[in-house]
C-alpha positions as CSV (number, residue, x, y, z in Angstrom):
1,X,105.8,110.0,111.3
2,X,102.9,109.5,109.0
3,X,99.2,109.8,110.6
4,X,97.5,106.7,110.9
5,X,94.8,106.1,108.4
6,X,91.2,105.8,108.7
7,X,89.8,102.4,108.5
8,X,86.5,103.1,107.9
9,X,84.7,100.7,105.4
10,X,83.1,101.9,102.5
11,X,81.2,98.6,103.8
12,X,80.4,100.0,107.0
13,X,76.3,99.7,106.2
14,X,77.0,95.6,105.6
15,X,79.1,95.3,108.6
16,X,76.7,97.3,110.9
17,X,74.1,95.5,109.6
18,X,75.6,92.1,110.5
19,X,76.2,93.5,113.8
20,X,72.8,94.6,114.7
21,X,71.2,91.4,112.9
22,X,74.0,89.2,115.4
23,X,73.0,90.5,118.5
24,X,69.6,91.4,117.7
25,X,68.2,88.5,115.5
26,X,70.8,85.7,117.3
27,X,69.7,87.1,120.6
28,X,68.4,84.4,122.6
29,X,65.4,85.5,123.3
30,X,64.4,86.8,119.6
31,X,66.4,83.2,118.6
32,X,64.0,81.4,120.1
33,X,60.9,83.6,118.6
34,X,59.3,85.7,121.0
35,X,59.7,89.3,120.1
36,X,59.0,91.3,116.9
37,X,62.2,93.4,115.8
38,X,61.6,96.3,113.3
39,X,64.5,97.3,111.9
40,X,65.6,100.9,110.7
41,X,63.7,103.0,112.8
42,X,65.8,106.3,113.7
43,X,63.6,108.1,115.7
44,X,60.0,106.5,116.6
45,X,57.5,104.6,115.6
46,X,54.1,103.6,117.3
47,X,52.5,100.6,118.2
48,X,49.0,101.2,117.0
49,X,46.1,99.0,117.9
50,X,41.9,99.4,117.9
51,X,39.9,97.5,120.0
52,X,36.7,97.3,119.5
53,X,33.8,97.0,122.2
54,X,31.4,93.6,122.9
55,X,28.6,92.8,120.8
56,X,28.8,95.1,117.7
57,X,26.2,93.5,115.7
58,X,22.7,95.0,116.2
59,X,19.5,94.9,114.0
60,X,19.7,95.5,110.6
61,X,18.3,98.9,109.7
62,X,16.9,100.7,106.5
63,X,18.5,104.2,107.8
64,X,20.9,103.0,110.4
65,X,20.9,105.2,113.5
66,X,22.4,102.6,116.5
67,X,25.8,102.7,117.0
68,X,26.8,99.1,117.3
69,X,30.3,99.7,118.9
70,X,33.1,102.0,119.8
71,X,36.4,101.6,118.8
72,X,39.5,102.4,120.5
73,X,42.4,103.5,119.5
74,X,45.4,102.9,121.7
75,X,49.4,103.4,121.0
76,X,52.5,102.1,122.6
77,X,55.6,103.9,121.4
78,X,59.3,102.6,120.3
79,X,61.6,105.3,120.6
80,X,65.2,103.6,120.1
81,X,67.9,105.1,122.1
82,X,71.9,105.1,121.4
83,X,73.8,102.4,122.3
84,X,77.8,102.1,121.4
85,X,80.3,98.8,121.1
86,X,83.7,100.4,121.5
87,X,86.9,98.2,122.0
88,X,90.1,99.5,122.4
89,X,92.5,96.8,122.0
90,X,92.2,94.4,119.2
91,X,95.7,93.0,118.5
92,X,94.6,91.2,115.0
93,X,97.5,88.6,115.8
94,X,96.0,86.9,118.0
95,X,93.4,85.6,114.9
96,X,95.1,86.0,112.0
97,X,94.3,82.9,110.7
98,X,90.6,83.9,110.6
99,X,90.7,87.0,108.6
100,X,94.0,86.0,106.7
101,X,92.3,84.5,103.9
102,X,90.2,87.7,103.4
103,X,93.4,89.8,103.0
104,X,95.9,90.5,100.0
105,X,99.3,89.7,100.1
106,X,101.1,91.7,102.4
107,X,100.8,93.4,106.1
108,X,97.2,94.3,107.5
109,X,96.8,97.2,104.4
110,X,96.3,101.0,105.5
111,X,92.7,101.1,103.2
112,X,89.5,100.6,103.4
113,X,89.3,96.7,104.9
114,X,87.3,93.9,103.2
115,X,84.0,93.3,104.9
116,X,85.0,89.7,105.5
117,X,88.2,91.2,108.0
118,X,85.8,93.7,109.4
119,X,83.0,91.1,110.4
120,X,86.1,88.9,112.2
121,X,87.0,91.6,113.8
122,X,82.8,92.4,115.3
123,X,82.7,88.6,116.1
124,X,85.5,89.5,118.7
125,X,82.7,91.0,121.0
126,X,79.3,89.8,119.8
127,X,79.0,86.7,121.8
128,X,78.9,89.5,124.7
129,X,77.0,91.9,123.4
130,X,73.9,89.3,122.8
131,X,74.2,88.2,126.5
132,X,74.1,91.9,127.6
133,X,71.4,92.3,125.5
134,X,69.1,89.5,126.4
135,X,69.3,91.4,130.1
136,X,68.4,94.2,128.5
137,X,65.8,93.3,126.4
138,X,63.9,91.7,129.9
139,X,65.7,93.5,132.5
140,X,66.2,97.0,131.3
141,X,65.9,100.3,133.8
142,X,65.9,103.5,132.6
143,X,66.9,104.6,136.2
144,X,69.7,103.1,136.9
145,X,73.2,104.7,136.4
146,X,74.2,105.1,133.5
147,X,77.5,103.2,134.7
148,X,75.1,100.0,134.8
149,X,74.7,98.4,131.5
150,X,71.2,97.6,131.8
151,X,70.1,101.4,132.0
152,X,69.4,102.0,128.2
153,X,65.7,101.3,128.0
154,X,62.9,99.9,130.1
155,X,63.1,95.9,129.4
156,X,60.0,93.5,129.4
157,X,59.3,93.1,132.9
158,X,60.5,96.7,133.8
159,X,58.1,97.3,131.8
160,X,55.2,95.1,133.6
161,X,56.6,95.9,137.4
162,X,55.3,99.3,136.5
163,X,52.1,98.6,134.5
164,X,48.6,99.0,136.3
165,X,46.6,97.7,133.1
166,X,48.5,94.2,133.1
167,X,47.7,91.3,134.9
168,X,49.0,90.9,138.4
169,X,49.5,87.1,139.5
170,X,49.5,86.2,143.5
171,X,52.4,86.4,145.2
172,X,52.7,82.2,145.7
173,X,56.8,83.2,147.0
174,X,60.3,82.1,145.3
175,X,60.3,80.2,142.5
176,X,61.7,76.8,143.7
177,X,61.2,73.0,142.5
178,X,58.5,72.8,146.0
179,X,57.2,76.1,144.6
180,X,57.2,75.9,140.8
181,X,54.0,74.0,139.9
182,X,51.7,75.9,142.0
183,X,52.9,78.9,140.9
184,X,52.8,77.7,137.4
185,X,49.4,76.7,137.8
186,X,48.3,80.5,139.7
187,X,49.9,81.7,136.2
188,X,47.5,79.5,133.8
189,X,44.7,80.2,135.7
190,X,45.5,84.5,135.8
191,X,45.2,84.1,131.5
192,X,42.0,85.6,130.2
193,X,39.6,83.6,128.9
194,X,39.7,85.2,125.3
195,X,43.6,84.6,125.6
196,X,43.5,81.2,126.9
197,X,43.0,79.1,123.6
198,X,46.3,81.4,121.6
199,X,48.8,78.9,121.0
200,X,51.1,81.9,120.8
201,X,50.5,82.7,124.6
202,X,54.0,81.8,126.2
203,X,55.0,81.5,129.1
204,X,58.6,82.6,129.6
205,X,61.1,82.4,132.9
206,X,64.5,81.8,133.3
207,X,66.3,79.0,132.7
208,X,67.1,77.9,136.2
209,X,63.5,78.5,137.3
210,X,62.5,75.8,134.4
211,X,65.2,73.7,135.5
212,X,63.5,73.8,139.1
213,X,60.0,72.8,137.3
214,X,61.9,69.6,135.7
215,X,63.3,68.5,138.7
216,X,59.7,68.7,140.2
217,X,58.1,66.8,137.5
218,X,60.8,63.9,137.6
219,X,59.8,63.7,140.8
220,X,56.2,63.3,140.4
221,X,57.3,60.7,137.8
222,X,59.5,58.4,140.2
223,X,56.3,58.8,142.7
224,X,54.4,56.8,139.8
225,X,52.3,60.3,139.9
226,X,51.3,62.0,136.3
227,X,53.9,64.7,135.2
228,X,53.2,67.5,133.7
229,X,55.1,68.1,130.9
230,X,58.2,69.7,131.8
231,X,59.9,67.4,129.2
232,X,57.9,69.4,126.3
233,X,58.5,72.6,127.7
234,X,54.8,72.7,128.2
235,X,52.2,73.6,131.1
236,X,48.7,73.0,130.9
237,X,49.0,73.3,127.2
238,X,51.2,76.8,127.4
239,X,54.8,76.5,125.9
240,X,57.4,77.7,128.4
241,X,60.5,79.5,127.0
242,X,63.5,80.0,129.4
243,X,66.4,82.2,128.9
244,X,69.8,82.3,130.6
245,X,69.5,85.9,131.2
246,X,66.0,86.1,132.5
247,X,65.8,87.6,135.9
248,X,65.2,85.2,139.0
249,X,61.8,84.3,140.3
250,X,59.6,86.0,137.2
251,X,57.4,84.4,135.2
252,X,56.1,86.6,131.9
253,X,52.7,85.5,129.7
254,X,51.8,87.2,126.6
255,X,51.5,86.4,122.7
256,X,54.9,85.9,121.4
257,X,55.8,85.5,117.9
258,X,58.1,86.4,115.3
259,X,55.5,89.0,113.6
260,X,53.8,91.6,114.1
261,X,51.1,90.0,116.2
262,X,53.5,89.6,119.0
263,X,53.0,91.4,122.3
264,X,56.6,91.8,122.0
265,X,58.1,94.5,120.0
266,X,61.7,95.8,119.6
267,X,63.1,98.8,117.2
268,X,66.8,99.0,116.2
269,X,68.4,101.4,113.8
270,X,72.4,102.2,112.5
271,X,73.2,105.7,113.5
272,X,73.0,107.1,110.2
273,X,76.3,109.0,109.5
274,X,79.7,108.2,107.7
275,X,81.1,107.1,111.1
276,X,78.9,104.8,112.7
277,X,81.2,102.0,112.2
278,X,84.8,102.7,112.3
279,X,88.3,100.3,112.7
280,X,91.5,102.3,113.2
281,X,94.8,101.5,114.5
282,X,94.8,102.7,118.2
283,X,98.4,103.8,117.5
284,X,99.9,104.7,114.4
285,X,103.3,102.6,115.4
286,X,101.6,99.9,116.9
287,X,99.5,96.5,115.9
288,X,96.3,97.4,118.1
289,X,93.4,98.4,116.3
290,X,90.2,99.9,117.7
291,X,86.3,98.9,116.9
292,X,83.5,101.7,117.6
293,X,79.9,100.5,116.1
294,X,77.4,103.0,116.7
295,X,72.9,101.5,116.9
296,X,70.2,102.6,118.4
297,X,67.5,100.0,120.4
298,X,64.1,100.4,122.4
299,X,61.6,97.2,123.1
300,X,57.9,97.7,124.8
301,X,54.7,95.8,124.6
302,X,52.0,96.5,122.0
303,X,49.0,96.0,124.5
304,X,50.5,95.1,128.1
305,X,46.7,94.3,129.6
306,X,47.0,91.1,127.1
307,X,49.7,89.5,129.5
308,X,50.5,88.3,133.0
309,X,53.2,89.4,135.5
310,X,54.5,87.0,138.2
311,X,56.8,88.1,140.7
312,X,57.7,85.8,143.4
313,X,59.2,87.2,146.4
């Protein structure tokens, strides 16, 4: 019986690429514009930022001999670590019609496949690996098992459960529609003064925990009382972004952008070698095929004292 070829796409940058970019980029939290992804970095790259001390201008002199100010030079790191998508048991059957029109005349060829089928094929699984990924991105532990599929970096608020330079908010308990305003408000009032007037400060929670804040504003409305703008996803002039996957009773406040002023950063990167994206029949007598893509992916803050932490409890 002949050996079942190879089908590994000369292609196999584009395709990986499209992965990445879909559960990356489409990812609902980078979707919605809160974290900074940089793409292609294979090992790591630093966060560098300088801050500067108060009142630098002094006195003009002839010779100058004050020092006005000190900077500081401080560095987060992003050091991206493996990550796999490996499915076993793709029977191409069950979708022909969407990678048919990509394909010659004939059975599913034994060569190198058309991008097109390949992508088809990635879509099978992408709608899951964005979801596992938006825990990730938030939610990640380091020390959990590696059987847990959060365990491949230190998410978000990981990230600020551990920080002694960010800003703690009071614990005001669970978040909860009789809860969710004052907590909201403990939250405003925690942002720094020099933060305070960023339109890019967000606040971001999950999406049942801003469903609990619109159920407490309509009810302020009914009562004839002034709401507060849960309809504009908006609290005392802070935009709130909530995510499906966001853990329970957390709220998170930092700059959040698409750019590189975000407090939010993320790395990715295609393992860089000839079989870092690979479709092969599982079987050379059967219809089965296999998918293995192989990335790498860190996220961290660029200054966590810049944002607040609420955990209710």
């Amino acid at each position: 019986m002949a050996a079942s070829p190879v089908l590994t796409s000369n292609y196999n940058g584009d395709v990986l690429d499209y992965i990445i970019t879909e559960a990356v980029v489409n990812n609902e939290a980078v979707e919605k514009g809160s974290i900074y992804v940089i793409p292609d970095v294979p090992a790591k790259i630093s966060i560098a930022k300088m801050v500067s001390t108060a009142n630098p201008i002094v006195d003009r002199e002839a010779m100058p001999t004050t020092k006005s100010a000190t900077i500081t030079w401080s560095e987060a790191t992003l050091t991206p670590v493996d990550m796999m998508i490996y499915v076993p048991d793709i029977n191409p059957r069950i979708f022909e019609a969407a990678w048919r029109p990509f394909q010659p005349t004939g059975a599913l060829p034994n060569k190198v496949l058309d991008p097109n089928i390949q992508k088809t094929f990635a879509d099978v699984v992408l709608r899951q690996a964005q979801k596992q990924l938006g825990k990730v991105f938030w939610s990640g532990d380091t020390t959990l098992a590696a059987s847990n599929p959060l365990h491949f970096f230190n998410g978000y608020v990981t990230r600020s459960a551990a920080s002694s330079t960010n800003i703690d908010v009071a614990n005001l308990g669970l978040i909860t529609a009789a809860t969710v305003i004052a907590i909201l408000e403990a939250c405003i009032a925690s942002i720094p003064d020099a933060l305070f007037g960023d339109p890019d400060f967000v606040l971001h929670m999950k999406t049942s925990a801003f469903r609990a804040y619109q159920a407490a504003d309509r009810a302020l409305l009914t009562k004839g009382s002034p709401t507060y703008g849960a309809a504009d996803q908006m609290y005392g002039g802070k935009e709130i972004r909530h995510y499906s996957e966001f853990p329970a009773n957390v709220v998170l406040g930092c700059r959040s952008t698409t750019g590189p002023d975000s407090n939010l950063y993320a790395a990715t990167d295609k393992v860089t070698d000839v079989e870092n994206f690979v479709i092969e029949k599982l079987r050379p007598e059967g219809e089965h095929y296999f998918l293995k893509a192989l990335f790498k992916m860190d996220a961290n803050f660029s200054i966590d004292s810049e944002s607040i932490y609420y955990i209710g409890s």
